[in-house]
N, CA, C and O of each residue as an XYZ file, in Angstrom:
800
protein
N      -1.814     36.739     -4.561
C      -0.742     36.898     -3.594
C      -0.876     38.200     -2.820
O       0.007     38.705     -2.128
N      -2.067     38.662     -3.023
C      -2.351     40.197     -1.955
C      -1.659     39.638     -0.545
O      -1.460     38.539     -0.028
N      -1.474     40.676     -0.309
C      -1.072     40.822      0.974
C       0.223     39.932      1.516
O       0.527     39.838      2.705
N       0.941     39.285      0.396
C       1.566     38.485      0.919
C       3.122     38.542      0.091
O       3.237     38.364     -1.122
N       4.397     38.860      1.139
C       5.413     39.742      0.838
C       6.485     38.606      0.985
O       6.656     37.761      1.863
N       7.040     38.839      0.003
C       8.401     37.233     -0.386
C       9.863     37.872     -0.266
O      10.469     38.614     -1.040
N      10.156     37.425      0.750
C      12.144     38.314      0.944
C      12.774     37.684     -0.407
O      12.259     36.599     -0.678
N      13.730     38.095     -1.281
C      14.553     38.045     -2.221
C      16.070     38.346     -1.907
O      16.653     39.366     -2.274
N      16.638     37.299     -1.162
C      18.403     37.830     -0.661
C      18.868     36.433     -1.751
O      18.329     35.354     -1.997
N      20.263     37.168     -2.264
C      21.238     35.509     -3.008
C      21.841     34.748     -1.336
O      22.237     35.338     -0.331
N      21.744     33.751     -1.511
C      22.519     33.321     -0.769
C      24.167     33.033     -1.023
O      24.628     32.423     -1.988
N      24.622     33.386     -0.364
C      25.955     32.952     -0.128
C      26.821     31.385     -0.703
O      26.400     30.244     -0.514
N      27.644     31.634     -1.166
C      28.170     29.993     -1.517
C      29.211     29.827     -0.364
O      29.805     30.634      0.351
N      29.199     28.417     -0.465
C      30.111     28.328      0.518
C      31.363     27.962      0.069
O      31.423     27.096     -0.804
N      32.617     28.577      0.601
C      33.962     28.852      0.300
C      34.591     27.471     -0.068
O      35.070     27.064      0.991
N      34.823     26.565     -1.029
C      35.300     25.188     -1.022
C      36.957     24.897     -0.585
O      37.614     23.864     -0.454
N      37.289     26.451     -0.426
C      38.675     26.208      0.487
C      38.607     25.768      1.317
O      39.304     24.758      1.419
N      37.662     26.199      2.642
C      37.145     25.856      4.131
C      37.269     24.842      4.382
O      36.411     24.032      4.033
N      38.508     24.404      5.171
C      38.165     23.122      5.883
C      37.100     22.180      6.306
O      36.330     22.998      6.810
N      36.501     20.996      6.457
C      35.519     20.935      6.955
C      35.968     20.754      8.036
O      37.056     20.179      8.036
N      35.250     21.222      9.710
C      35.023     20.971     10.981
C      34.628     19.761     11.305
O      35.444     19.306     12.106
N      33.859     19.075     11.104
C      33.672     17.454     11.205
C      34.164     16.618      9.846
O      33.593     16.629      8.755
N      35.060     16.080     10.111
C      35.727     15.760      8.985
C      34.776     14.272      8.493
O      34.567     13.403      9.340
N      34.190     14.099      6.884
C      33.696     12.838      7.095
C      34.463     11.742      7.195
O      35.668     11.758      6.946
N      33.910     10.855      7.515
C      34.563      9.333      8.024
C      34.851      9.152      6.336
O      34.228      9.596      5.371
N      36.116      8.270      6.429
C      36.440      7.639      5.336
C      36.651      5.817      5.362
O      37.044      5.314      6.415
N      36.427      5.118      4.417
C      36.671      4.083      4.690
C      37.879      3.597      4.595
O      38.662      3.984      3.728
N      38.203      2.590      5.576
C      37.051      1.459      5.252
C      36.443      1.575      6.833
O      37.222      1.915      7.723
N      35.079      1.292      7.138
C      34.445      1.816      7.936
C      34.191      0.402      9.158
O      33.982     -0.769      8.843
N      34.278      0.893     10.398
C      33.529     -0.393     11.133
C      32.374     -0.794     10.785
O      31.512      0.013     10.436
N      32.112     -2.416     10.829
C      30.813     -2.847     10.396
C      29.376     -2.247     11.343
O      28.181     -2.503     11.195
N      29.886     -1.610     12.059
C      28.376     -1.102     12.259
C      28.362      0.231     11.892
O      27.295      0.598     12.384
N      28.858      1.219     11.337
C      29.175      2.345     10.452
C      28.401      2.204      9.353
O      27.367      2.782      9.018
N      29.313      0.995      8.619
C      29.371      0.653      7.388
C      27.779      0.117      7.082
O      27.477      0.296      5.902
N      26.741     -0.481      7.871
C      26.047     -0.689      7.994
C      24.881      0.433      8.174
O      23.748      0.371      7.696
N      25.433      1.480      8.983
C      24.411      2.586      9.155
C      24.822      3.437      7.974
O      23.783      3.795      7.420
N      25.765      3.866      7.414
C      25.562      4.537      6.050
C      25.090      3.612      5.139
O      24.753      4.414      4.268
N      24.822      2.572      4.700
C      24.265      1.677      3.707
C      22.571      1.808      4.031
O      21.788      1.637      3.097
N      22.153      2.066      5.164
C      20.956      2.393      5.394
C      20.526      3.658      4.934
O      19.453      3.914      4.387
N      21.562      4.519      5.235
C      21.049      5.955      5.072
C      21.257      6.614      3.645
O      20.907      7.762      3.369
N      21.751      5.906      2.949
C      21.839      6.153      1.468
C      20.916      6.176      0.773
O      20.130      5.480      1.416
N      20.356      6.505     -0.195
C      19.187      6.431     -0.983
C      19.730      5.180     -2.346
O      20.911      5.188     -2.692
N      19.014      4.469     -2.814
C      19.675      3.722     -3.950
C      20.029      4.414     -5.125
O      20.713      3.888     -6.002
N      19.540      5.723     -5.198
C      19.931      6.350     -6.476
C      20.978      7.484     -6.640
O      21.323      8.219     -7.565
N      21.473      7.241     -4.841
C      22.537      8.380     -4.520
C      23.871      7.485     -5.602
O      24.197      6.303     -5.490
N      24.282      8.240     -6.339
C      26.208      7.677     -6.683
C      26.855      7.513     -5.775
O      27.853      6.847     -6.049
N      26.776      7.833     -4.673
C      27.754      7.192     -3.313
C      27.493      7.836     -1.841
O      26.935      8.927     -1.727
N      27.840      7.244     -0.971
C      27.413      8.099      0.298
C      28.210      9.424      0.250
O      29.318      9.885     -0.022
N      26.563      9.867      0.819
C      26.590     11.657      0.857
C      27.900     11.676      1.994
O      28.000     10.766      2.817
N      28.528     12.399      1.960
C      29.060     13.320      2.630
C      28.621     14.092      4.089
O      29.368     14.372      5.027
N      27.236     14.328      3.970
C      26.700     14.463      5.151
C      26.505     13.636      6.208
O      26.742     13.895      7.388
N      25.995     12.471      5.680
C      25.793     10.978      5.968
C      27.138     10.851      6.814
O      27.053     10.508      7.993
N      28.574     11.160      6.146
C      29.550     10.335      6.617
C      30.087     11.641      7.871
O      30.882     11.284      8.740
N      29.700     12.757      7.855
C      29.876     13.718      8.926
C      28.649     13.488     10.324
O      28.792     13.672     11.533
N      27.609     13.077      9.619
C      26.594     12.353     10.931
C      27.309     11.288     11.648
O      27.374     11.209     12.875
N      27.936     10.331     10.662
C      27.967      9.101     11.238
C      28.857      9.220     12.150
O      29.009      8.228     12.863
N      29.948     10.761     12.503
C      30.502     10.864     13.861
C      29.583     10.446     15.285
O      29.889      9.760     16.260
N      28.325     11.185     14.928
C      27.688     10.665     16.132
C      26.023      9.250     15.427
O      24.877      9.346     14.990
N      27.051      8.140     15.775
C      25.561      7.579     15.174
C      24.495      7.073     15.548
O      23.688      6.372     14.937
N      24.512      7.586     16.958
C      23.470      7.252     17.776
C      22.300      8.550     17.483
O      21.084      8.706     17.594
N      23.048      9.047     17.209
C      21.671     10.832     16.381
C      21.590     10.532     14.822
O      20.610     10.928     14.190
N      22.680      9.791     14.165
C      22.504      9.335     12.469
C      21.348      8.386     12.518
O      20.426      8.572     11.725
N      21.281      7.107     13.601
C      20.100      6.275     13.292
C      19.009      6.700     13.935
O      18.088      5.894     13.804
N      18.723      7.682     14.606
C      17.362      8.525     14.833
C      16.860      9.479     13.644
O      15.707      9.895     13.527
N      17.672      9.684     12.992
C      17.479     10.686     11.962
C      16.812     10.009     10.799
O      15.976     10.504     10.042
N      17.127      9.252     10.787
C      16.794      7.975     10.045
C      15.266      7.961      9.408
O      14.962      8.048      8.218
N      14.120      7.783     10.925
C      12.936      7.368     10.313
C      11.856      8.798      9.881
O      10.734      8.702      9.385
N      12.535     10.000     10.216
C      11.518     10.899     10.581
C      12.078     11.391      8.748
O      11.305     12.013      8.019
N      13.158     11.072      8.391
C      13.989     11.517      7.235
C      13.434     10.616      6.398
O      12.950     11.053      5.354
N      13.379      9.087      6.689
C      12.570      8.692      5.338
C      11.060      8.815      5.399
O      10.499      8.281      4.443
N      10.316      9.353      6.236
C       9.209     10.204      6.389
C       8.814     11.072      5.143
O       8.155     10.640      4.198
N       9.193     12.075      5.234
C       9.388     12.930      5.137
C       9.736     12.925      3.500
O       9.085     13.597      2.700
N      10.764     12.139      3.152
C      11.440     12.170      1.273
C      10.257     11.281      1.173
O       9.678     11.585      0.130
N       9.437     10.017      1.977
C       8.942      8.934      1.358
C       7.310      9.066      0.340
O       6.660     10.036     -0.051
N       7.149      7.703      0.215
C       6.031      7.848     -0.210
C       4.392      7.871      0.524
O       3.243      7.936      0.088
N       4.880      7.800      1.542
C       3.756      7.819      2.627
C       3.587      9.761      3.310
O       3.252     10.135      4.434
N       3.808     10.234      2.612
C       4.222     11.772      2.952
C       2.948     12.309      2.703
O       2.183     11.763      1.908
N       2.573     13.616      3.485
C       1.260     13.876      2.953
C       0.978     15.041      2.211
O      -0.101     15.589      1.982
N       2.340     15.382      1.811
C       2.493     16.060      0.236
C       3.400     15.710     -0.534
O       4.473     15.177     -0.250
N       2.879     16.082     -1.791
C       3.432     15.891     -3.344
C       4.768     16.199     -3.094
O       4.938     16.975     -2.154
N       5.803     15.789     -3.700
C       7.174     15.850     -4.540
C       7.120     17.371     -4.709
O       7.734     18.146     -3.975
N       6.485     17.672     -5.540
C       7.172     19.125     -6.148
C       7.015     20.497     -4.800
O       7.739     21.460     -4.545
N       5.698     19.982     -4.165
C       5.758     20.792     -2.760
C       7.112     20.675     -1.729
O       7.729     21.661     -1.327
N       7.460     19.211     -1.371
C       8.236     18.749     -0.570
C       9.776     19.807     -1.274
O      10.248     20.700     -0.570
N      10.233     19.568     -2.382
C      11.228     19.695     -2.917
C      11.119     21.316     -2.780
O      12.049     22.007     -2.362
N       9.751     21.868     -3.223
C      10.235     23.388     -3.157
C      10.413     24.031     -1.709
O      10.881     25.169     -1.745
N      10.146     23.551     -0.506
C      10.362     23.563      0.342
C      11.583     23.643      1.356
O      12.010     24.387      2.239
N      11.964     22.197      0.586
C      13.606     21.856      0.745
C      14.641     22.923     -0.238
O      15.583     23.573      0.218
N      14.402     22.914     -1.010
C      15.422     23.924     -1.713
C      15.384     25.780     -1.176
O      16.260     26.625     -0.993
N      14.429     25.772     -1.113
C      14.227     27.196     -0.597
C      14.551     27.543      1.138
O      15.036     28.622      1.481
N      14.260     26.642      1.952
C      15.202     26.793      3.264
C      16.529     26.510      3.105
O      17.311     26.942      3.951
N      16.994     25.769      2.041
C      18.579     25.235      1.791
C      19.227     26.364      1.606
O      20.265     26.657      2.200
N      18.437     27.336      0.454
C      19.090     28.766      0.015
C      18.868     30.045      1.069
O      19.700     30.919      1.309
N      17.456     29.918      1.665
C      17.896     31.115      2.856
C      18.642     30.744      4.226
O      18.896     31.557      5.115
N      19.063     28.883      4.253
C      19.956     29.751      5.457
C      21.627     29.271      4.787
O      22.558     28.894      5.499
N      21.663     29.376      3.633
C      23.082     29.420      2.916
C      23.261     28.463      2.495
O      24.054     28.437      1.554
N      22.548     26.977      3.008
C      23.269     25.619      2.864
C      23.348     25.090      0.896
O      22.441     24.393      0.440
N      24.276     25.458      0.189
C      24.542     25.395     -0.922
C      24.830     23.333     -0.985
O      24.468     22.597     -1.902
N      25.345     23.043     -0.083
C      25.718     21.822     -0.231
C      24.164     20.753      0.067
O      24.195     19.730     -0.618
N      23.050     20.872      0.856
C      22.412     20.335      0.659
C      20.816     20.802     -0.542
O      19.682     20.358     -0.717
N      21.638     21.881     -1.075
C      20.393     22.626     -2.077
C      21.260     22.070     -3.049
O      20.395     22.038     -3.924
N      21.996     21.728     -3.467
C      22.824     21.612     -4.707
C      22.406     19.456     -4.675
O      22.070     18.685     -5.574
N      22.687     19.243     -3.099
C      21.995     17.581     -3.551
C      20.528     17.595     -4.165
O      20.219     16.973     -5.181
N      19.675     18.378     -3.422
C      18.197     18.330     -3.110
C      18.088     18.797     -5.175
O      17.316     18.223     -5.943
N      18.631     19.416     -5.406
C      18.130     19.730     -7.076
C      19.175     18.628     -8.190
O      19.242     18.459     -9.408
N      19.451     18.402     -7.716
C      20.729     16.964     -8.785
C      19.571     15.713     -8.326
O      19.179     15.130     -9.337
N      19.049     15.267     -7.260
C      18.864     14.158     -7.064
C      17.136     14.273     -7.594
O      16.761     13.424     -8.403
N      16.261     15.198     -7.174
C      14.835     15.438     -7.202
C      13.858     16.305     -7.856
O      12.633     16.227     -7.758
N      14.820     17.474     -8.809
C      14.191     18.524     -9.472
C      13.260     17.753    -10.875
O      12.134     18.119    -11.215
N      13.957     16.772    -11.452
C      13.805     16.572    -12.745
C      12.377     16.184    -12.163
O      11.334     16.732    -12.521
N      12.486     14.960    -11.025
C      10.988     13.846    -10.591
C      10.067     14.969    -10.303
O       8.848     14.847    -10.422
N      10.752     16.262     -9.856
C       9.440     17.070     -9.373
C       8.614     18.020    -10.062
O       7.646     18.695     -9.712
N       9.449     17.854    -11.468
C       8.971     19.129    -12.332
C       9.263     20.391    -12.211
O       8.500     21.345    -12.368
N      10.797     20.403    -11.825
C      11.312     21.788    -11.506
C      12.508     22.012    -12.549
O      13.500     21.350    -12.855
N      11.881     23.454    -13.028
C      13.089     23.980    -13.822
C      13.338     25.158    -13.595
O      13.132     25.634    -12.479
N      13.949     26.042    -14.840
C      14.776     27.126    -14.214
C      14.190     28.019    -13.573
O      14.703     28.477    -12.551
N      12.767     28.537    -14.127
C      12.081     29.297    -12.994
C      11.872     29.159    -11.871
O      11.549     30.175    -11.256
N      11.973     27.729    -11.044
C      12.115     27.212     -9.631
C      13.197     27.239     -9.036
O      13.192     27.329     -7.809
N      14.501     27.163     -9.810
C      15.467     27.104     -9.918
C      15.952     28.418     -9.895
O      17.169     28.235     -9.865
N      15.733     29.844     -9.889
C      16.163     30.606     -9.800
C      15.245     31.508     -8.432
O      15.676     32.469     -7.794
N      14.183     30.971     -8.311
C      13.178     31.234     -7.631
C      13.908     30.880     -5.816
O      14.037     31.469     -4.742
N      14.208     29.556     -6.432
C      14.149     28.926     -4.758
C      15.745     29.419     -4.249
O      15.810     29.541     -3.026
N      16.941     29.697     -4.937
C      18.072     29.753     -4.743
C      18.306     31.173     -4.738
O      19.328     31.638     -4.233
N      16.908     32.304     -5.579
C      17.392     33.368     -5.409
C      18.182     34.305     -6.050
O      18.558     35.372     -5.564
N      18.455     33.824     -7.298
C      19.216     34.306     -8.178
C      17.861     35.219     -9.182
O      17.049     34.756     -9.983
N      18.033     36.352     -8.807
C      17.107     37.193     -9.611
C      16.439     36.258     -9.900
O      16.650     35.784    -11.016
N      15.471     35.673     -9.116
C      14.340     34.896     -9.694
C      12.631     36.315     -9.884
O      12.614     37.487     -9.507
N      11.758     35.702    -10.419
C      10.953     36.103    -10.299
C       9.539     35.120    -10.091
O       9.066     34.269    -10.845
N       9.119     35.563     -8.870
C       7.907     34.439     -8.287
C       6.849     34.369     -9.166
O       6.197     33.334     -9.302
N       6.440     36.206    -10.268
C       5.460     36.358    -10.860
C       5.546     34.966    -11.281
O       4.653     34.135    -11.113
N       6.918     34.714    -11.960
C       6.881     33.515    -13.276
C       6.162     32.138    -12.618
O       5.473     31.313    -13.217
N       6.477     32.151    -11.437
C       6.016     30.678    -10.566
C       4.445     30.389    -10.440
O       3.728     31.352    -10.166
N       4.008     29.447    -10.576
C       2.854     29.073    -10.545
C       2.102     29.306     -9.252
O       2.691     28.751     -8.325
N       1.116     29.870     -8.911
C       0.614     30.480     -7.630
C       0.854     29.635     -6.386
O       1.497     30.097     -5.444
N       0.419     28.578     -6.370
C       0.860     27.714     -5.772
C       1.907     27.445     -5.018
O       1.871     27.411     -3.788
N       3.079     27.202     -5.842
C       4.633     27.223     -5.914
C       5.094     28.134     -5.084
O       5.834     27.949     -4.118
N       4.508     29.426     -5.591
C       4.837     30.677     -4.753
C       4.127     30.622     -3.439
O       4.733     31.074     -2.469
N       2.882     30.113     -3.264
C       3.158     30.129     -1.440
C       3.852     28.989     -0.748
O       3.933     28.741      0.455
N       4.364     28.311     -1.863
C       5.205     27.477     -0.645
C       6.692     28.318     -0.228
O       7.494     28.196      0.698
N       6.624     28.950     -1.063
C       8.542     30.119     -1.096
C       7.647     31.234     -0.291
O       8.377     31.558      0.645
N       6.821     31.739     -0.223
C       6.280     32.844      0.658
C       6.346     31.745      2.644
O       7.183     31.976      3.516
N       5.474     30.933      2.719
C       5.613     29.984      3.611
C       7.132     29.699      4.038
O       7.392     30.090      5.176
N       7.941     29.231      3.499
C       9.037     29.406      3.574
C       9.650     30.267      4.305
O      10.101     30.077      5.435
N       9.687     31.442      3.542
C      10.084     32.658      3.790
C       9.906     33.422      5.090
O      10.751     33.962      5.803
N       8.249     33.304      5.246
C       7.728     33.697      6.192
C       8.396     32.922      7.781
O       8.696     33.603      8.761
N       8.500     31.659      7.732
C       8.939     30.791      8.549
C       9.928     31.234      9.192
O      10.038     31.522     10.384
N      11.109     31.307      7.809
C      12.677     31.489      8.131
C      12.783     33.457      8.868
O      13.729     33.875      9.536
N      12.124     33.897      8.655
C      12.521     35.176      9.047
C      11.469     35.652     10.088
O      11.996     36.564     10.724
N      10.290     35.438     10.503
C       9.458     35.234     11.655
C       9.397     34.096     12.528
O       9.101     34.349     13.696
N       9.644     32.716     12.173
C       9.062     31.830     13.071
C       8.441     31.636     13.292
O       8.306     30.972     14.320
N       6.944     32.217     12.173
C       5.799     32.454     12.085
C       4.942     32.745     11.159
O       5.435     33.498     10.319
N       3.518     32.371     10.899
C       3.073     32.557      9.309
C       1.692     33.732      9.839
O       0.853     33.580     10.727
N       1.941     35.057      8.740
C       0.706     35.854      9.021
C      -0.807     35.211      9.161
O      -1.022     34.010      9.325
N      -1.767     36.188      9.071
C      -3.129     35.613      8.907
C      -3.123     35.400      7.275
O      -3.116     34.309      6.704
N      -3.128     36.404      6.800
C      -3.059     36.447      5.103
C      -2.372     35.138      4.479
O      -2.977     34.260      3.864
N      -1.129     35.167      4.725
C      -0.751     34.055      3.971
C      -1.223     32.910      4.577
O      -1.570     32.106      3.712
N      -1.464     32.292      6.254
C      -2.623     31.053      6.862
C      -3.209     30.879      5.675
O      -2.966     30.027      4.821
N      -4.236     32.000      5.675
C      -5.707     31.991      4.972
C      -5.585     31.129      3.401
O      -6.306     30.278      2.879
N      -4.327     31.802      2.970
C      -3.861     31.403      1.288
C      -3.617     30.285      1.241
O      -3.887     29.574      0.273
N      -2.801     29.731      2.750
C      -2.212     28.519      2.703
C      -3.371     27.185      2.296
O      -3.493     26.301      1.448
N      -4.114     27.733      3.550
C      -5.614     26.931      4.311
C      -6.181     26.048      3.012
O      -6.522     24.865      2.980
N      -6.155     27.246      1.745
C      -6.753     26.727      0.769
C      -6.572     25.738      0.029
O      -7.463     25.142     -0.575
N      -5.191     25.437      0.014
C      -4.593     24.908     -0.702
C      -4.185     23.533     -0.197
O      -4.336     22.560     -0.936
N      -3.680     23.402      1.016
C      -3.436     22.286      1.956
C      -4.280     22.106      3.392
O      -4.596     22.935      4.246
N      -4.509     20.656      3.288
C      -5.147     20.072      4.501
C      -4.319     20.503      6.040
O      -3.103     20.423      6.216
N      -4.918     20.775      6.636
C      -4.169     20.764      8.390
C      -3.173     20.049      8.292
O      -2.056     20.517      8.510
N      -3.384     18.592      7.897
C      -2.796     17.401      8.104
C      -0.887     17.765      6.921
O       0.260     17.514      7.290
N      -1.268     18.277      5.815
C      -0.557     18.607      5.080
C       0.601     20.154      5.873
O       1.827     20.263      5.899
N      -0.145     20.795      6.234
C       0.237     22.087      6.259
C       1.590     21.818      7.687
O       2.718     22.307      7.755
N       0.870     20.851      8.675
C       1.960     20.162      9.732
C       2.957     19.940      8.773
O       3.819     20.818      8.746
N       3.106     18.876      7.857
C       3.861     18.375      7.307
C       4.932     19.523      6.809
O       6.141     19.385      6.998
N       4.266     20.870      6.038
C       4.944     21.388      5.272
C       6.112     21.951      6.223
O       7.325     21.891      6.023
N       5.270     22.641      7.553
C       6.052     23.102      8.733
C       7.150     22.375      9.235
O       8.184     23.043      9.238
N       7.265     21.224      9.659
C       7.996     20.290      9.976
C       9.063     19.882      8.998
O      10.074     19.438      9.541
N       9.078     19.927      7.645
C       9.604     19.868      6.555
C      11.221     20.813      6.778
O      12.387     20.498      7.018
N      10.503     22.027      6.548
C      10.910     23.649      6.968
C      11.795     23.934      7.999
O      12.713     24.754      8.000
N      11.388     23.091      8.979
C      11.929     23.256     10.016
C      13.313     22.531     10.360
O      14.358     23.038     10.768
N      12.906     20.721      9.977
C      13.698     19.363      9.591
C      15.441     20.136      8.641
O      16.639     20.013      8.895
N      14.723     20.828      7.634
C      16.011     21.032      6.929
C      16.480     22.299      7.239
O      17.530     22.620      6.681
N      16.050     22.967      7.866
C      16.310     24.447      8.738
C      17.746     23.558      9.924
O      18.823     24.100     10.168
N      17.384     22.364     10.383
C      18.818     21.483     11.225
C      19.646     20.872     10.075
O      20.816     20.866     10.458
N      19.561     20.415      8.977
C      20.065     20.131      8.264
C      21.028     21.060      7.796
O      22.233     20.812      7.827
N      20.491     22.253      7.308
C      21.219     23.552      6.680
C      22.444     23.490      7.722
O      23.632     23.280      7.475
N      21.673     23.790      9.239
C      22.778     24.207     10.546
C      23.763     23.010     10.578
O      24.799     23.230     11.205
N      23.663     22.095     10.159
C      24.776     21.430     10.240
C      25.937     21.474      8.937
O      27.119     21.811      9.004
N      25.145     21.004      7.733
C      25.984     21.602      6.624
C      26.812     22.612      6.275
O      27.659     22.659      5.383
N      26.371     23.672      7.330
C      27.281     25.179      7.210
C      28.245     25.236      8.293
O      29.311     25.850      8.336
N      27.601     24.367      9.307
C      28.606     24.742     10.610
C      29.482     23.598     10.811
O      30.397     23.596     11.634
N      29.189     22.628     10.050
C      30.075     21.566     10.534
C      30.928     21.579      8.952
O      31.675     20.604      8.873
N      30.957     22.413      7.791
C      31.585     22.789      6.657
C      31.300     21.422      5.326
O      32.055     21.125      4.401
N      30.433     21.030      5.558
C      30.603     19.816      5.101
C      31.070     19.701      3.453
O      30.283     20.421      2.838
N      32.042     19.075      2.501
C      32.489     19.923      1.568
C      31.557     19.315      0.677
O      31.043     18.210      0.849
N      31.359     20.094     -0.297
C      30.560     20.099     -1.571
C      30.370     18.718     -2.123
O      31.404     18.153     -1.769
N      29.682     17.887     -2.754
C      29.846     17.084     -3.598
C      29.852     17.406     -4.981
O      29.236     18.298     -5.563
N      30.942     16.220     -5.596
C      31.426     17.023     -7.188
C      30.661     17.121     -8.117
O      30.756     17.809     -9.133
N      29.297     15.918     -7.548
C      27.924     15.488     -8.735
C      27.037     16.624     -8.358
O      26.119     16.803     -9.158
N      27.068     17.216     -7.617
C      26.181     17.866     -7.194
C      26.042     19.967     -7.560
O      26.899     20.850     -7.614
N      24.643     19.966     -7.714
C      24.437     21.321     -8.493
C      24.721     22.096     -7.273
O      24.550     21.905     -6.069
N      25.399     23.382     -8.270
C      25.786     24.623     -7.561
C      24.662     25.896     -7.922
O      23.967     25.875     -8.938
N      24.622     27.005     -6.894
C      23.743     27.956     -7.449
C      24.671     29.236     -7.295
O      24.272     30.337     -7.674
């Protein structure tokens, strides 16, 4: 990891007093609603997300979101689970979004092989990267680098290069970026917590 420098801030929780600003839809829903959250659900979600039902205000941007989103979680992805996930959790925690880092580790940590050292790593809680597997750690350096430049040094490129294909490394960027709009909506549109869902 020469040359290559990892920000360490806690993120913020978000206040569960706070109103939410886009309030989600409740049912019982028009059939073409009701139809576009039944799409956008995952089968192993316990019930539609919350986010889902704050998109579905506008659902002409909910069913675009759609294919690039099951992209992206699917199995046609051109990285692994435990990359994808550390990815997602670690932009969730630097730009605050507690409500979609708290789904992203209830629904995908166990499948990805993430425990508390990732888990304290990606959310920031006095984690320590030493503990993280080299690897692991440039995807939270990548990350990192992203969220606070908009940009990845030569050093960490070079580290990256090694490890992931071009073809991959798009992916990881786009990933990063994908839930970097996700976060911005979860925080700004207040979306409230789910009760199944992990807190950090």
């Amino acid at each position: 990891m020469k040359g290559i420098t990892v920000a360490l801030s806690t993120p913020k929780s978000l206040d569960p007093q706070r109103a939410p600003r886009i309030a989600p839809l409740q049912p019982p829903y028009p059939d073409a609603i009701g139809t576009l959250l039944t799409r956008m659900t995952p089968p192993q979600a316990p019930e539609v997300l919350s986010l889902f039902k704050v998109m579905a205000a506008n659902p002409a941007l909910a069913e675009r979101t759609l294919d690039l989103g099951r992209y992206l979680l699917g199995r046609h992805a051109a990285i692994d689970l435990r990359d994808r996930e550390l990815v997602i959790l670690r932009v969730c925690a630097r730009c605050g979004a507690e409500y979609e880092w708290g789904v992203h580790w209830t629904g995908f940590a166990d499948a990805a092989g993430l425990g508390e050292a990732e888990r304290r790593a990606t959310a920031s809680m006095n984690g320590d990267l030493a503990l993280l597997a080299p690897k692991d750690a440039l995807v939270i350096a990548m990350v990192d680098q992203l969220h606070d430049t908009g940009d990845i040094d030569d050093a960490l490129w070079e580290a990256l290069n090694a490890h992931w294909t071009h073809a991959q490394l798009l992916e990881l960027m786009m990933l990063a970026g994908w839930y970097h709009a996700v976060s911005y909506v979860c925080n700004a549109a207040r979306v409230p917590l789910e009760a199944w869902a992990a807190r950090w």
